[in-house]
C-alpha positions as CSV (number, residue, x, y, z in Angstrom):
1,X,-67.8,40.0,25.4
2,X,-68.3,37.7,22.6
3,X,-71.4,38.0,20.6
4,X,-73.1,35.4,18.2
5,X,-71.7,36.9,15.4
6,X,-68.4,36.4,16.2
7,X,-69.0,32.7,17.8
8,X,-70.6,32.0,14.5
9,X,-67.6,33.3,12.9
10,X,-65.3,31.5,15.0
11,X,-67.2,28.2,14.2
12,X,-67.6,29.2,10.5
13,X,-63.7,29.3,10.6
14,X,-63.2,26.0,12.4
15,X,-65.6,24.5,10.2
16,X,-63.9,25.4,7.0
17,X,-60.1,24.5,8.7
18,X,-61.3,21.1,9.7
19,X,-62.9,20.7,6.2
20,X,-59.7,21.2,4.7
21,X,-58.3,18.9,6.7
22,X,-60.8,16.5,6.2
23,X,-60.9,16.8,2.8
24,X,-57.3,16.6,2.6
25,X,-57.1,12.9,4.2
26,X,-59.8,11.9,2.3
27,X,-58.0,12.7,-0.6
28,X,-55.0,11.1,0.5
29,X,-55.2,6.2,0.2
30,X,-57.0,5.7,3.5
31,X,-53.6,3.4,5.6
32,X,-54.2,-0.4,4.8
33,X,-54.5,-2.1,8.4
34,X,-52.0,-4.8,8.1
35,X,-49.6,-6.7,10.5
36,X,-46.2,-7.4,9.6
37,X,-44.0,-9.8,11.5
38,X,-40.6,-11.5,11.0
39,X,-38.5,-14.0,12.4
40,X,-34.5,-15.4,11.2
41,X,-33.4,-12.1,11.6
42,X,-35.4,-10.8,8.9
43,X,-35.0,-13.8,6.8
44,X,-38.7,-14.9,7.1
45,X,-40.9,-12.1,6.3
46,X,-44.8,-12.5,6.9
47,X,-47.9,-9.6,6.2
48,X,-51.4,-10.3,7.8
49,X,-54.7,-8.5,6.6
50,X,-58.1,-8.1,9.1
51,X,-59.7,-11.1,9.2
52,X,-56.6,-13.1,10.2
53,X,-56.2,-13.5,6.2
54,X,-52.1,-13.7,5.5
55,X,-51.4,-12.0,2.6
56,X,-48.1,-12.7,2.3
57,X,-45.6,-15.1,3.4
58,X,-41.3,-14.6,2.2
59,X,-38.5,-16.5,3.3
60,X,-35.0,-15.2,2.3
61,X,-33.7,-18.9,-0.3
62,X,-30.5,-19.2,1.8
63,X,-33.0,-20.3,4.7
64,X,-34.6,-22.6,2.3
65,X,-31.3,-24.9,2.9
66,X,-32.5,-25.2,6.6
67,X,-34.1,-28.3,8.4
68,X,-38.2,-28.3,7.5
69,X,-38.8,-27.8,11.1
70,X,-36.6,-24.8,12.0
71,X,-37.9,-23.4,8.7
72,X,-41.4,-24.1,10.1
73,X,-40.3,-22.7,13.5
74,X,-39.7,-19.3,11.6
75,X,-42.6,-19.0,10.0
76,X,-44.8,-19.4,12.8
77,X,-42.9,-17.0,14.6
78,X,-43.4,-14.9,11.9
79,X,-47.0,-15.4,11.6
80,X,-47.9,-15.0,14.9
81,X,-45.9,-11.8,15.3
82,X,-48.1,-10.2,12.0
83,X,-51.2,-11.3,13.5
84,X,-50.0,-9.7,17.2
85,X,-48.3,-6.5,14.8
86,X,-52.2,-6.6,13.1
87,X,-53.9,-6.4,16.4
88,X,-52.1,-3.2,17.4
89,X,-52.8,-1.9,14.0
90,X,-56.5,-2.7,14.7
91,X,-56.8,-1.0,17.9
92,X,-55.4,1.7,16.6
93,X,-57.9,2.8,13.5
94,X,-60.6,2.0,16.2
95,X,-59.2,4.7,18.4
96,X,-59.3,7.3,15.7
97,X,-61.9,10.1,16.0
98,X,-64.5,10.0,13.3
99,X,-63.9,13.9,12.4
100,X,-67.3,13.5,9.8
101,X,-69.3,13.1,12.7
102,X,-67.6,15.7,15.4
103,X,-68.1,18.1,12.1
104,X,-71.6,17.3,11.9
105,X,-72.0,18.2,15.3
106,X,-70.3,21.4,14.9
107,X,-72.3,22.6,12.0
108,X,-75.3,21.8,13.8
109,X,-74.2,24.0,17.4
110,X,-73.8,26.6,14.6
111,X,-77.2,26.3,13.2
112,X,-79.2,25.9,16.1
113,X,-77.2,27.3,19.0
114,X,-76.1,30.3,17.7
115,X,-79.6,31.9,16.5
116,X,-80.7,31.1,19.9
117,X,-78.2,32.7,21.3
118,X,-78.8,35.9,19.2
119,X,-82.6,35.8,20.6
120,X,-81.5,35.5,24.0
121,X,-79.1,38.6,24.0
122,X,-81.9,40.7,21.7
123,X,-84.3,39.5,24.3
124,X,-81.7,40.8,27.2
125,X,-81.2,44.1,25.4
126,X,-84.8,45.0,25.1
127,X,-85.4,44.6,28.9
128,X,-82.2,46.6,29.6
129,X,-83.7,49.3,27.2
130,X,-87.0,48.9,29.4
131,X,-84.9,48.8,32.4
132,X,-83.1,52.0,31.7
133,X,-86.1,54.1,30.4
134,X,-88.1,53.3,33.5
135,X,-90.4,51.2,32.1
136,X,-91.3,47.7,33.3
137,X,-89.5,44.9,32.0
């Protein structure tokens, strides 16, 4: 049987494990969301921030010697894979659990549940007292 003590405990524990952790990646440069796309076999290099901002754009100078519009042709390529690569990278960070708030939530089952708890198993024990001397619960 597990009593409030030891589900407080348990959730103190938790608490103080997912804290760490917490703590720990907060300590730790949040990722920068970016895209990053290429195209020329690597020769065209291209970085995309949220917002659809391009924050950078490198071509490789021996492809500088091609025809304006293949080199064009590369960069959009290039481009448009970032922005699709950014997308992904979006998605992603919206996916993430927010941890601050499934702590919150956890501290308060641990301030209000448990006490409850406790009342409702004293409460239990004195009519099983009752019960057992004969008296009326």
């Amino acid at each position: 049987m597990t009593y409030p003590s030891d589900l407080n405990r348990s959730i103190s524990e938790l608490l103080s494990t997912l804290g760490r952790n917490d703590a720990g990646s907060a300590a730790e440069a949040a990722p920068v969301v970016q895209g990053v796309g290429e195209a020329a076999d690597g020769m065209v290099r291209v970085v995309a921030l949220p917002g659809g901002q391009i924050e950078s754009v490198w071509i490789d100078p021996r492809l500088m010697r091609s025809a304006s519009e293949t080199l064009a042709e590369h960069v959009r390529e290039a481009t448009n894979a970032a922005l699709t690569d950014l997308r992904s990278a979006v998605a992603a960070v919206a996916l993430a659990p927010d941890t601050t708030a499934l702590l919150e939530q956890l501290r308060e089952v641990q301030r209000s549940a448990v006490p409850q708890l406790q009342g409702i198993i004293d409460t239990l024990g004195d009519v099983q007292d009752r019960l057992s001397s004969g008296r009326r619960p």
